[in-house]
N, C-alpha and C positions, 0 to 999 in steps of 0.2 A: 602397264603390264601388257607387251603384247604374246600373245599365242599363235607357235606357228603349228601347221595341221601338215602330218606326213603325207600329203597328196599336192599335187601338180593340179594345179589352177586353182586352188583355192584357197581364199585371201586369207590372208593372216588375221587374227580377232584381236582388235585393242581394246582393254579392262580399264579403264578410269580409274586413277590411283585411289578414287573418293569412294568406290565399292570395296566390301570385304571379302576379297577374291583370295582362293590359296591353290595351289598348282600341287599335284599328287602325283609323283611317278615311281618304278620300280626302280629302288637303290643298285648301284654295281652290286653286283655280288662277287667277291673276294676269290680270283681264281688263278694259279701260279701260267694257268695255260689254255686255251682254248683250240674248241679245235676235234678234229678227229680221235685225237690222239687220248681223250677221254671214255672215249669206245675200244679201244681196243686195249686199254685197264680192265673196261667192266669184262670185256670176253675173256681173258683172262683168268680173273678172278669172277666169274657166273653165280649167284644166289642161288643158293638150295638146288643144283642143279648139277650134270656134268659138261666137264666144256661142251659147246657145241660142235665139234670136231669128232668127239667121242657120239655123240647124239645121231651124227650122221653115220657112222659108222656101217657099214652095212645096209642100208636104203635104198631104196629103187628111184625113188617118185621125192625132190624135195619143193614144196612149196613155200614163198615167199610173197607176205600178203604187206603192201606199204599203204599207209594212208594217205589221200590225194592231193589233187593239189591245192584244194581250200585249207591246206593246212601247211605253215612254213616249217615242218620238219623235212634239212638239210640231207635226206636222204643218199644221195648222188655223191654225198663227201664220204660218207661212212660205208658203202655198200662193199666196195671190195674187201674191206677186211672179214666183214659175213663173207663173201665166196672162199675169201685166203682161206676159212677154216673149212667150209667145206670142202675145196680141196685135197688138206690135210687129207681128209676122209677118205680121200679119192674118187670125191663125186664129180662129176663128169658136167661139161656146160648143158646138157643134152637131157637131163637129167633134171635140172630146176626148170620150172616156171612162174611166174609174177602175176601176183591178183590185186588191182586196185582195189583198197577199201573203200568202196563210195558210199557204204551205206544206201540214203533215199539220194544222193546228189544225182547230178548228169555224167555223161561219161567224159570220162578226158578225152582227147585229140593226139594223135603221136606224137605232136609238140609239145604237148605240156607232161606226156609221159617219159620223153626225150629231156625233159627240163628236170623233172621229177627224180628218175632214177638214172639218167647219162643217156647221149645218141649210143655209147658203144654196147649197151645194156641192152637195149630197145631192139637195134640190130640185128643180135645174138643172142636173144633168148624168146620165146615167149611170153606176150606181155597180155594181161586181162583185164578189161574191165569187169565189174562186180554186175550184174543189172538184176537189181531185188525185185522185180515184179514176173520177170521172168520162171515160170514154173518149169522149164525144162534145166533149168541150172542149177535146180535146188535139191539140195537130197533133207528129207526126215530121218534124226539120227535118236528118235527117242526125246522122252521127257526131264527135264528137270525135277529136283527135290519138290521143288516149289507148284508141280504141274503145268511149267510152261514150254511146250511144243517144243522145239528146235529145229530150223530148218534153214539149212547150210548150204553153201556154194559148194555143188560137187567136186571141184576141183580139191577142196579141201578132205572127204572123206577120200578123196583116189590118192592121197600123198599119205608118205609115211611117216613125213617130219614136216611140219606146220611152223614157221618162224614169221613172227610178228613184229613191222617196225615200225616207231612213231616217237610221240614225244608226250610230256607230259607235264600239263599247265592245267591251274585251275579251270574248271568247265559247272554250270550250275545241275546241267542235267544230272553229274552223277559224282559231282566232287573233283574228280580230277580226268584230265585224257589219259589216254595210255592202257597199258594193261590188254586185259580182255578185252576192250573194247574196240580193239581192231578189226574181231570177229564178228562182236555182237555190239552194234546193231554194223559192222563195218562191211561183213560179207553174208547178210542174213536173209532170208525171206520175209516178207509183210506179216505171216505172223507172228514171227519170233521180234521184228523190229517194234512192233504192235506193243504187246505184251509188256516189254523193256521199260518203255520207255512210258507207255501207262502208269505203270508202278509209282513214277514220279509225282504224279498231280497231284496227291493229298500227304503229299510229303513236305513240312517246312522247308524253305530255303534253307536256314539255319544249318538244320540237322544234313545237310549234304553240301552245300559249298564249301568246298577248303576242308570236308571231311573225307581222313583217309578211308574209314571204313562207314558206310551205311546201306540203306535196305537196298539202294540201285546197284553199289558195287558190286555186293552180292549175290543182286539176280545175277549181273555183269559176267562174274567170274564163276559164279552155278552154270549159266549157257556155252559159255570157252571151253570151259572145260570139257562139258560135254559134248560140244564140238568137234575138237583135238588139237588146241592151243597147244605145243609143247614147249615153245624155248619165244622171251621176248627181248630187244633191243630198245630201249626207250633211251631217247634222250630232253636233258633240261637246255634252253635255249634261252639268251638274254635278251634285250629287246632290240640287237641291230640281229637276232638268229641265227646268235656265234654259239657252238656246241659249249658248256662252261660244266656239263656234268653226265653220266651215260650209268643203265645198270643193265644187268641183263641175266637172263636163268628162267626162274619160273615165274607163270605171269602174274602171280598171286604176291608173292613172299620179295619179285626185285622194285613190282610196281610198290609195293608199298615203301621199302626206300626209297624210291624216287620220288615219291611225296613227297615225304618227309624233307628232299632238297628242294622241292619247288615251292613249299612253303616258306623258305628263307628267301628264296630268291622272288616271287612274284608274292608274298606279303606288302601289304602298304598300312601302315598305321594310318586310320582316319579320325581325330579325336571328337567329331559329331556328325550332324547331319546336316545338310544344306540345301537351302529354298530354292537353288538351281545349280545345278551340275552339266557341265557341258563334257561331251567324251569322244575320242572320235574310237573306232570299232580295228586300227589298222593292227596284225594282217587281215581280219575277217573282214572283208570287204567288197568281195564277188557279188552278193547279193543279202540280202536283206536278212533270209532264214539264217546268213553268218553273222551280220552284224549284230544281230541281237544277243548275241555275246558280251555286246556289251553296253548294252542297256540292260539285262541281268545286273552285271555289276553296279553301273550306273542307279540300278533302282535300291540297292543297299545304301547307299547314302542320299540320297534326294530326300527329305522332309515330305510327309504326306501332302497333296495340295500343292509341291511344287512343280518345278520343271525341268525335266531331261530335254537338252538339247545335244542331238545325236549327228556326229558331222561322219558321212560312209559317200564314199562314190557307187555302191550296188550298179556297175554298170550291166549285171542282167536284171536287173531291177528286183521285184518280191523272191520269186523264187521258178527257175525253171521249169523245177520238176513239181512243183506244188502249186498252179495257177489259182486255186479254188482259193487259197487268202487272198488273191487281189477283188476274185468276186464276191467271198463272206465277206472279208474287214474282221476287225477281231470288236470281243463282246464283252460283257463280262462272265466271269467264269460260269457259274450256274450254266448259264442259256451255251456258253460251249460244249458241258458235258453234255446236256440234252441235245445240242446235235451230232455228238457222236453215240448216244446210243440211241439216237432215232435214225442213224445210219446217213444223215443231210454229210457230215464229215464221213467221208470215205476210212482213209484212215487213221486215228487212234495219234499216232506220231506229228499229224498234221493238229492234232487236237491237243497236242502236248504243247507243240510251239506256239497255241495260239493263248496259249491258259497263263505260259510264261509270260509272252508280250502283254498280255492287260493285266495280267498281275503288277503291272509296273505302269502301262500307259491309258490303261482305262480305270482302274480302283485305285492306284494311286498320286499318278502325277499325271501330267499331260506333256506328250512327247511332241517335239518340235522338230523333224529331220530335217537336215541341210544337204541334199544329193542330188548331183549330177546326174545320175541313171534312175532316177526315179522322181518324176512328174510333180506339182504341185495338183493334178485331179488325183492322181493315183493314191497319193497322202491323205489326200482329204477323203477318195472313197474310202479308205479306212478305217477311216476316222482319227489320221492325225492332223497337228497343222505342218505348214512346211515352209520353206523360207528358202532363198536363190544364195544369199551368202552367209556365214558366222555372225557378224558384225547385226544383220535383220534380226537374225534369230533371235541376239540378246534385246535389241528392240521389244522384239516380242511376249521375250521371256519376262522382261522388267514390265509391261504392260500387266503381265496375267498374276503376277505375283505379290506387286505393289511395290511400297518402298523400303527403302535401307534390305536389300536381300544380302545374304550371305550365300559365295559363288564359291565352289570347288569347279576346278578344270581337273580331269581326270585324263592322264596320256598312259598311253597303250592299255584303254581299259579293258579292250577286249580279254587280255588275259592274265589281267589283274587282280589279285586276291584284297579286296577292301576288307579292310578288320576295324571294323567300325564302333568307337565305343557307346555297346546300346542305351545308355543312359540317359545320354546325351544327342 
């Protein structure tokens, strides 16, 4: 059996026929047409909403917030039919503006905003980066039900009409992408992204991966809302990031259909667990804060005491904008939460990602990275181990695990929905 890995330079892994190796990918999904032309169905026919043509109606100010480009939603194919209906409206180029949802990321470059949303877009319109730590960007818009702050990109309280684009595949932190969450944590301030994403840590995996509705959604779509999320465009993506499905209306009632198709489509039946799993993380593969998308999924099916081995290029290595994991290294959970409420973690979201990571690479298994852009000291400050090609790694992996292992290869785990049967 060999495996080939979606990256340029790196060698292909051959499985010995004498291991009990099984390969897990996402099935086609059954579609008459790909393409654009699934979005402009959903605009169309909009959920619980009126066209957006009618939405615009009358507006001064329209904003247009996309998510970046650590994310392969296809934006730039779809974009003009959102302007066609603005349009309609008789809204004016002059009129819209563009907000990258970076959330905590770095900023884009005009190139990859150029890539992003088109050179003719970039051009001709204004185009923003999000920068969440920045206080003069942010407006306070009131609290949630829940008493959690909200503090929002100005850009977004000075617009009349708020449209949200993205996509949406399963994600551990809150069940699925998409939706609200292009706002929240996409265009938030530190504490609104704080707060968010806290919510998560004492919440099972279980009860939120592959779940449409749970206690993160909720906060998710309690802050949007209060925001002024009005109209959203999601689309479902297969894994060459062919458009294969679109919904679009309100952000509550079309995201939750669009679940409901990303679970047919990024489901993978896994019928147990395995003493090592190797996955590679493509698209998320910028840096490490993305790969670990999939090693989340990766760690649904690893057997306790085995081994993920995680094959990512990270060629800005940990994380740009969050250097303090290459100087903590992750722990186990307890001694995390005490350094974010002893204030050693700055913030809260950095304490999130680090609770995920050793939920999987320090209490359950031990992670083996295979990357280019990231060192074997750097792995090991850590505290993982790391290995120069695939082929070492299972060396290593078969050392740490003993013998006769059973080996799942996971592709495209990053945005994999594993349905693992727990029993087993």
């Amino acid at each position: 059996m060999v495996i080939v890995f979606p990256y340029t330079g790196t060698q292909p892994l051959e499985i010995l026929a004498s291991y009990d190796a099984q390969i897990y990918d996402m099935t086609p999904y059954p579609v008459e047409e790909k393409g654009p032309g699934h979005v402009r169905k959903a605009l169309a026919n909009p959920i619980q909403s009126r066209a957006l043509s009618d939405l615009a109606h009358g507006k001064k100010r329209i904003l247009i917030v996309s998510d970046d480009i650590s994310r392969p939603t296809p934006v730039a194919q779809f974009l003009p039919l959102i302007l066609g209906e603005l349009q309609i409206a008789g809204i004016q180029h002059q009129q819209i503006c563009f907000l990258m949802a970076l959330g905590t990321h770095r900023h884009m470059s005009r190139a990859e905003m150029e890539t992003k949303l088109g050179p003719e877009i970039v051009r001709n319109y204004q185009v923003f980066n999000h920068d969440w730590e920045n206080p003069d960007c942010l407006e306070y818009v009131g609290d949630t039900g829940q008493g959690v702050p909200v503090w929002i990109n100005k850009l977004v309280t000075q617009s009349d009409l708020v449209i949200g684009l993205g996509s949406i595949m399963p994600i551990d932190i809150c069940g699925f992408t998409g939706g609200g969450k292009i706002l929240v944590p996409g265009v938030s301030g530190p504490i609104t992204v704080n707060e968010m994403h806290w919510n998560r840590v004492d919440v099972p995996a279980a009860a939120v991966l592959g779940q449409t509705e749970n206690p993160i959604r909720s906060s998710i779509d309690s802050l949007a809302r209060k925001a002024g999320l009005d109209f959203i465009v999601n689309v479902i993506l297969n894994t060459k990031d062919e458009i294969i499905g679109c919904v679009a209306g309100d952000m509550a009632a079309a995201h939750q259909q669009g679940c409901e198709i990303a679970k047919k489509v990024y489901g993978v039946t896994i019928p147990h667990k395995y003493d090592i799993v190797i996955a590679d993380s493509y698209p998320f593969d910028i840096e490490f804060w993305q790969a670990n998308k999939a090693l989340d999924n990766a760690g649904e099916v690893v057997k306790k005491g085995g081994v993920v081995i995680l094959v990512t290029p990270c060629h800005e290595g940990f994380s740009r904008m969050h250097p303090e994991i290459l100087e903590m290294g992750y722990h186990p959970i307890p001694r995390i939460k005490e350094m974010v409420h002893s204030g050693q973690i700055k913030h809260k979201v950095v304490g999130v990602h680090m609770c995920q990571v050793s939920s999987v690479a320090v209490e359950k298994a031990k992670l083996i990275l295979v990357s280019t852009g990231i060192t074997r000291q750097q792995a090991e400050r850590v505290g993982f181990h790391w290995a120069a090609t695939p082929a070492s790694a299972l060396h290593m992996a078969l050392k740490l695990v003993g013998t006769n292992p059973q080996i799942a290869v996971l592709k495209n785990a990053a945005r994999m929905l594993p349905l693992v049967d727990k029993g087993k």
